[in-house]
C-alpha positions in Angstrom: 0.0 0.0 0.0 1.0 3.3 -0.9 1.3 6.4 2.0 -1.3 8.1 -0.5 -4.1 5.5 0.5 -3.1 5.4 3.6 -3.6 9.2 4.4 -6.9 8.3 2.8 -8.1 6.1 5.5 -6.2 7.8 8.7 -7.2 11.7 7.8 -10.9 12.1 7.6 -12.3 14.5 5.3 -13.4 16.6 8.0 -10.0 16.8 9.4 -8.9 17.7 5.6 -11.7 20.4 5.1 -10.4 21.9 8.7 -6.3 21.8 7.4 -7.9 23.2 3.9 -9.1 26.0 6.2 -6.5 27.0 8.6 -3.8 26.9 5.7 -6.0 29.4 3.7 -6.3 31.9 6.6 -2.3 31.6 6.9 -2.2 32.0 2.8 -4.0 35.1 3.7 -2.3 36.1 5.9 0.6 36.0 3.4 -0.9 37.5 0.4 -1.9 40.7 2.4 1.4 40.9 3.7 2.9 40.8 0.2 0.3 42.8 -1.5 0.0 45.8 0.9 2.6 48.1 0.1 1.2 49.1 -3.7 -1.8 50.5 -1.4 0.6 52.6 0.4 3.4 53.2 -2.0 1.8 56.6 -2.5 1.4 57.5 0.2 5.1 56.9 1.6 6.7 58.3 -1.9 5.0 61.6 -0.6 5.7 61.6 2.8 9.0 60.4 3.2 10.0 62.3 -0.1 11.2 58.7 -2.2 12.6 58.7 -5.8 11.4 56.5 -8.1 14.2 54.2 -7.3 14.1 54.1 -3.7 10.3 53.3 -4.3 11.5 50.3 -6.4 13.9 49.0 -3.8 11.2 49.2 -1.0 9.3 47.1 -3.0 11.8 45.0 -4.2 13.3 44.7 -0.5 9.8 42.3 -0.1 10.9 39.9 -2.0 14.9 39.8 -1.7 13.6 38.8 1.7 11.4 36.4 0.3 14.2 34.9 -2.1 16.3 34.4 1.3 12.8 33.3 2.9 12.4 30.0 0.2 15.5 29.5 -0.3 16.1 28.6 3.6 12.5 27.4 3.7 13.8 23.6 2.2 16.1 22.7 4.9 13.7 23.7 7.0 10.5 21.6 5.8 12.7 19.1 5.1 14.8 18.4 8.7 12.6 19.8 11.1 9.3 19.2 9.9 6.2 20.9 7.8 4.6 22.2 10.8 7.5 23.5 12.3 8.3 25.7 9.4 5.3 27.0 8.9 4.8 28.2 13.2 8.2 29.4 12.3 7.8 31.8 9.1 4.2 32.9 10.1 5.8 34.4 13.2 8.2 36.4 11.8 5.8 37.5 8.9 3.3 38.9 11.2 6.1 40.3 13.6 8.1 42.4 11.1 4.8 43.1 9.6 2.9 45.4 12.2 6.6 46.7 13.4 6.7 48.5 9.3 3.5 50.4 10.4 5.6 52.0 13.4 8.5 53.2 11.0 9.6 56.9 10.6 11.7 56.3 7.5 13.1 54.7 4.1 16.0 52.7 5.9 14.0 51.1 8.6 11.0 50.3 6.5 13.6 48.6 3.9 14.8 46.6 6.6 11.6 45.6 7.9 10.0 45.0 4.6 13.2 42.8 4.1 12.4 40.5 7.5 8.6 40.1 6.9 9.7 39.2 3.1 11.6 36.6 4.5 8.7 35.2 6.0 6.4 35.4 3.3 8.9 33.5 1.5 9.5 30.4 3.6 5.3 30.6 4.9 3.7 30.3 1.2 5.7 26.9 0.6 5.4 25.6 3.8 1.7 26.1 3.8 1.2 24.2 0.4 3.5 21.3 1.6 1.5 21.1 4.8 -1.3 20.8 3.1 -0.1 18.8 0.1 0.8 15.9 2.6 -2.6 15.5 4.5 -4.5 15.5 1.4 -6.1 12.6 -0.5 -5.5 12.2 -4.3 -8.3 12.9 -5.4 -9.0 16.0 -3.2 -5.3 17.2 -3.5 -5.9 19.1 -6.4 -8.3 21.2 -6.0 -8.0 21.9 -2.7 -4.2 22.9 -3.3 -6.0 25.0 -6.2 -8.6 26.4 -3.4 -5.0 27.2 -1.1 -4.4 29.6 -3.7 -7.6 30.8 -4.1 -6.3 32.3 -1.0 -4.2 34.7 -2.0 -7.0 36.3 -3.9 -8.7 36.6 -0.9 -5.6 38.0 0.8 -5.1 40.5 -1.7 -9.3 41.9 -2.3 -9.1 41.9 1.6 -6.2 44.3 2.6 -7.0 46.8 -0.7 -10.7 46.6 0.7 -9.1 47.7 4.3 -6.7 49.8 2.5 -9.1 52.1 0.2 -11.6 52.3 3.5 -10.1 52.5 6.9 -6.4 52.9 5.9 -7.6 56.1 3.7 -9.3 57.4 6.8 -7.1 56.6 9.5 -3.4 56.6 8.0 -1.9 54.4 6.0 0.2 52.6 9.2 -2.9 50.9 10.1 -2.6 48.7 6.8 0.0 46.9 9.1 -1.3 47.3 12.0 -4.4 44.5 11.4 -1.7 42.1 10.8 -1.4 41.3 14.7 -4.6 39.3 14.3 -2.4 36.8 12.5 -1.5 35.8 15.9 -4.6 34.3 16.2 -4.0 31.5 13.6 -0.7 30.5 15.0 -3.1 29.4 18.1 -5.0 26.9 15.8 -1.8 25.8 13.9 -0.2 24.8 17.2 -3.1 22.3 18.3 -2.2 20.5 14.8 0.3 17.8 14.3 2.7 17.1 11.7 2.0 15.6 8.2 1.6 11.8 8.0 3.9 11.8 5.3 6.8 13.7 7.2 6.2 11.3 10.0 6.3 7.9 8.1 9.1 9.5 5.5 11.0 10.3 8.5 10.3 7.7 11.7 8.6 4.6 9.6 5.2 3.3 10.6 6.2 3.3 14.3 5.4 7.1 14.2 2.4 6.8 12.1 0.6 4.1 15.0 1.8 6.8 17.5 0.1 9.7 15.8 -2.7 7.8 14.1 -3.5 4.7 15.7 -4.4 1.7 13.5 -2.9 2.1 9.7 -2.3 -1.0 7.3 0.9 -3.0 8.1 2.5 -2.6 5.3 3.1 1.1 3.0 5.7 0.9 0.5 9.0 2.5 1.6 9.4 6.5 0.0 12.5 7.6 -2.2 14.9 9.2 0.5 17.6 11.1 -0.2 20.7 13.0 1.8 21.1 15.9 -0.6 17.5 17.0 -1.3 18.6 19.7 -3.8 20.9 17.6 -5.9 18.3 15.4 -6.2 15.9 17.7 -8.2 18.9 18.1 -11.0 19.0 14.1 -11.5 17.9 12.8 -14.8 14.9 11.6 -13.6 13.7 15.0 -12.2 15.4 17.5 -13.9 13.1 18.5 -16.7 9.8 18.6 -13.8 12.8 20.8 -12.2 13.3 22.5 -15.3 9.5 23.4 -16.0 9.0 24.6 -12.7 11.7 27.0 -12.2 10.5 28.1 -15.6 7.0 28.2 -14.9 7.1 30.0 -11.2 9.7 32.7 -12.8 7.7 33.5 -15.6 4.1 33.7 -13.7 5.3 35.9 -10.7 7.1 38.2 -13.0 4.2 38.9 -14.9 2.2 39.6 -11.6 4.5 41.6 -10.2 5.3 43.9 -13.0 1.4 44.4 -13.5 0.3 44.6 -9.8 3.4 46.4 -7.9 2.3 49.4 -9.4 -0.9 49.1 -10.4 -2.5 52.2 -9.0 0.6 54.5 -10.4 -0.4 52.8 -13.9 -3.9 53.6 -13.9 -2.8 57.4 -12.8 -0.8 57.3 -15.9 -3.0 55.8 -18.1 -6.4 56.6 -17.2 -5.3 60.1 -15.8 -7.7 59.1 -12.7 -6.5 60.3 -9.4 -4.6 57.9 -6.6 -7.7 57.1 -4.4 -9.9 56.3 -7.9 -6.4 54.4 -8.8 -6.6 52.4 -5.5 -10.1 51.7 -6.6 -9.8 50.5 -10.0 -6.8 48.1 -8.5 -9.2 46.7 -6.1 -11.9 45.5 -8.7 -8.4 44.4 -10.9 -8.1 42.1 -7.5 -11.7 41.0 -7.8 -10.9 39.6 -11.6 -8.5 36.9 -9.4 -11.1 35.2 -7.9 -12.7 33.6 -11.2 -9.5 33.3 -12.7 -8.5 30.7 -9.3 -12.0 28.9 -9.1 -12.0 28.1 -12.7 -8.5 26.2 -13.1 -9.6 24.4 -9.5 -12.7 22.8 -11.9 -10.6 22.2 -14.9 -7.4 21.1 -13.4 -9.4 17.5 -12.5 -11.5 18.2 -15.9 -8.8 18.8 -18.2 -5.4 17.9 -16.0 -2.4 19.9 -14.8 -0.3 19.9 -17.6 -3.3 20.9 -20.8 -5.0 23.6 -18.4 -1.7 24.8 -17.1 -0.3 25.6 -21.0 -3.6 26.7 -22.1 -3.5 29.2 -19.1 0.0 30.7 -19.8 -0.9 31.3 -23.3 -4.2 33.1 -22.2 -2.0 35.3 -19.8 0.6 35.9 -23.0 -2.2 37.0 -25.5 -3.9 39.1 -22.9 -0.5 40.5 -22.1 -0.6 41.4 -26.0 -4.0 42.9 -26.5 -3.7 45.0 -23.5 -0.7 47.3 -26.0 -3.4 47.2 -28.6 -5.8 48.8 -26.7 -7.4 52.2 -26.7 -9.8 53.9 -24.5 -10.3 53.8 -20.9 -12.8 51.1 -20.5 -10.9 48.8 -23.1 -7.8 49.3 -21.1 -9.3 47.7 -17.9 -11.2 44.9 -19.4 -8.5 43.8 -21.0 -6.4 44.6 -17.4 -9.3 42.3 -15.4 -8.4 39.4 -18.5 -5.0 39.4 -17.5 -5.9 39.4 -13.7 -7.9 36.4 -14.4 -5.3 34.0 -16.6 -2.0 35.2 -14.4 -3.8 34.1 -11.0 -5.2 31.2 -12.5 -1.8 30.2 -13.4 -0.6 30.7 -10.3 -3.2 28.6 -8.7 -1.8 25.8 -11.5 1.6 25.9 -10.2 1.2 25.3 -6.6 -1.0 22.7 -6.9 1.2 20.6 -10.1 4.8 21.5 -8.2 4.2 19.1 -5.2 2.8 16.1 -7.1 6.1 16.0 -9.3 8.5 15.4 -6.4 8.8 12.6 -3.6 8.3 13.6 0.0 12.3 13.5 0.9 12.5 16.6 -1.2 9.4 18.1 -1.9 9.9 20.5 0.3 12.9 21.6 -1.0 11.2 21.7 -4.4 8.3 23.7 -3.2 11.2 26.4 -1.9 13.4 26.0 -4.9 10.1 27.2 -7.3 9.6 29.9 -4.2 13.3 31.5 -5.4 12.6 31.6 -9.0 9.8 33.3 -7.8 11.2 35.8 -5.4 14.1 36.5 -8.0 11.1 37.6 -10.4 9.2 39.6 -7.9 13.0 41.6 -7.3 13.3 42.2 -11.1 9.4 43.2 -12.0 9.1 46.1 -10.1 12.4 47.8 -11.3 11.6 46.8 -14.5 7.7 47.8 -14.6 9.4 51.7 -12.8 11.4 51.6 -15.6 8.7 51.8 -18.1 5.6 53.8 -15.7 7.0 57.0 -17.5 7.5 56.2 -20.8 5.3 53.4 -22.1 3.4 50.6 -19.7 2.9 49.0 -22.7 5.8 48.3 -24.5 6.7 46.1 -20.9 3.7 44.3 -21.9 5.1 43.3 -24.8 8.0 41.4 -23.0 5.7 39.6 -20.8 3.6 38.5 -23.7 6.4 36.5 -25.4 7.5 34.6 -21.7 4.3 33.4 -21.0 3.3 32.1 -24.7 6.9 30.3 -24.5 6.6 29.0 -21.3 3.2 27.7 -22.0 5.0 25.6 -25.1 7.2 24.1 -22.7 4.6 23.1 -20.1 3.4 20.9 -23.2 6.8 19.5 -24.4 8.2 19.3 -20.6 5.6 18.3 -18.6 3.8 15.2 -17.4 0.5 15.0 -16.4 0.4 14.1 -12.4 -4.0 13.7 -12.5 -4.8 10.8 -10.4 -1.3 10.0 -9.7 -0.4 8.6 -6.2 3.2 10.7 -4.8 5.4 8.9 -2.7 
């Protein structure tokens, strides 16, 4: 018997619903973290007198700490645990999070921004292992799909907070609210650690102990000692090749459209900053469809079909948004992109851990996080490069990655639907 079907008869679909839950308030949690400062990157340009550049590097300061945040965030999942990881990285996120809303200037609130970016970067992939490893196969999916959903969430709430109470009462209560994230570390300490880390880690012995009765015999899991040398074997390396791809190319994108998003409607719609905060906020709204309909057709159509077909829509809407005129053309075609970029986000979290065993998954979840955190460094240099002269002609750049990229997804990858993972 495989540790797949065993999770499916010691982890209850109630108890699967609950982890579904709690990792989705954390995701949250992580997503409002990240996405907060283009709600307040106004605000602090004025008040603290910032250039364009130092405005890009308090951005970017995010997600160097992020890069650090996954790159660490492997060892971590993988010799001390999934739960362990994630109490870890969620308390420093929410820590250095509320601290940035006491800051009196640019070189504290870099440094700051830096620490809660380096837990952001370790919390998103220890979340989606956690719950990758108490989920059933046929549940694991979607619900890893749902996860992301999450950041959606995370992102329509704190522009929600930031266009209403933060415009009335100051912007530094945009990271004050992020003290209730102590809350969830209460529920995530009454859970245990994933049957798979357990058995991958202590054998069955450990299993009994944490669940009781389970089948006698589970086939042994692929360990290894050097978990990232083992994503570059032959047998992995083109899933490792494809992902670091795929998670470059997709947080790029979202980063160079959203990390100034209300300075590019200013520009472009000549609307002012609050209206601009606005518009973003309905461009957030466009995430939600774009997540709940890749969690139907990833079990409808697969991971790998739905996850090239996605990238392709994100490249052509990339293109069309360069050809378009008009103020209400310009933001349809702005909510199309929302849709396809976060869908294919919600594709890659959900495919990444079903390509790797569980002795390095972990480190393959944080791996992906670095490509992704070395994009979100680049995007919004690259997107404050281009906010003066032409928003568009960036577009063009990010057209021709994600068309690519979804080509490779069809020659690289392999379809994981209804596939146990060791």
């Amino acid at each position: 018997m495989k540790i797949d079907q065993v999770i499916d008869s010691v982890v209850s679909k109630e108890k699967q619903r609950n982890l579904l839950i709690l990792t989705s308030l954390i995701w949250i949690v992580g997503s409002a973290g990240v996405m907060v400062i283009p709600f307040v990157l106004p605000n602090l340009i004025s008040e603290w007198q910032l250039s364009k550049t130092m405005a890009s590097s308090l951005v970017s300061a995010t997600f160097l700490g992020m890069l650090f945040g996954a790159l660490l965030s492997g060892v971590i999942l993988d010799y001390f645990g999934r739960k362990t990881g994630t109490i870890f990285y969620l308390l420093i996120s929410v820590i250095f999070t509320v601290l940035f809303g006491f800051s009196k200037g640019y070189s504290i609130a870099y440094l700051l921004r830096f620490l809660s970016g380096f837990g952001y970067g370790g919390l998103l992939p220890s979340a989606n292992t956690y719950l990758s490893e108490f989920t059933s196969i046929k549940l694991r999916g979607r619900y890893l799909v749902y996860l992301e959903t999450s950041w959606a969430i995370g992102s329509i709430l704190i522009a929600l907070f930031a266009v209403t109470f933060g415009e009335r009462f100051g912007w530094r209560w945009n990271f004050y609210i992020f003290s209730l994230g102590l809350l969830i570390l209460i529920a995530l300490l009454k859970n245990s650690e994933t049957p798979k880390y357990l058995f991958e880690k202590d054998g069955i012995k450990a299993l009994k102990e944490r669940y009781g009765d389970v089948p006698g015999s589970i086939e042994s899991v692929e360990k290894v000692k050097v978990t990232f040398g083992a994503l570059f074997r032959s047998r992995y390396i083109k899933q490792t090749i494809l992902v670091m791809i795929s998670w470059f190319v997709v947080s790029f994108v979202y980063y160079a459209l959203f990390s100034w998003a209300p300075r590019v409607f200013v520009e472009n719609l000549s609307i002012t900053i609050t209206k601009a905060k606005w518009y973003t906020f309905f461009v957030y709204l466009a995430q939600l469809p774009g997540y709940l309909s890749v969690a139907y057709l990833i079990e409808k159509w697969g991971r790998k079909k739905t996850l090239s077909v996605y990238f392709i829509g994100m490249g052509l809407s990339s293109f069309f948004l360069f050809l378009a005129s008009g103020n209400i053309t310009f933001l349809f075609v702005v909510l199309v992109l929302s849709f396809f970029t976060l869908g294919v986000w919600g594709l890659v979290y959900a495919y990444t851990p079903e390509l790797f065993p569980t002795s390095f998954r972990g480190t393959a979840n944080g791996v992906a996080g670095v490509m992704a955190r070395v994009a979100g460094i680049i995007a919004p240099y690259f997107t404050g490069y281009f906010v003066d002269k032409s928003i568009v002609a960036a577009l063009s750049y990010t057209a021709i990655f994600s068309i690519i990229t979804g080509l490779l997804v069809l020659i690289l990858g392999v379809e994981t639907k209804d596939k146990p993972v060791g």
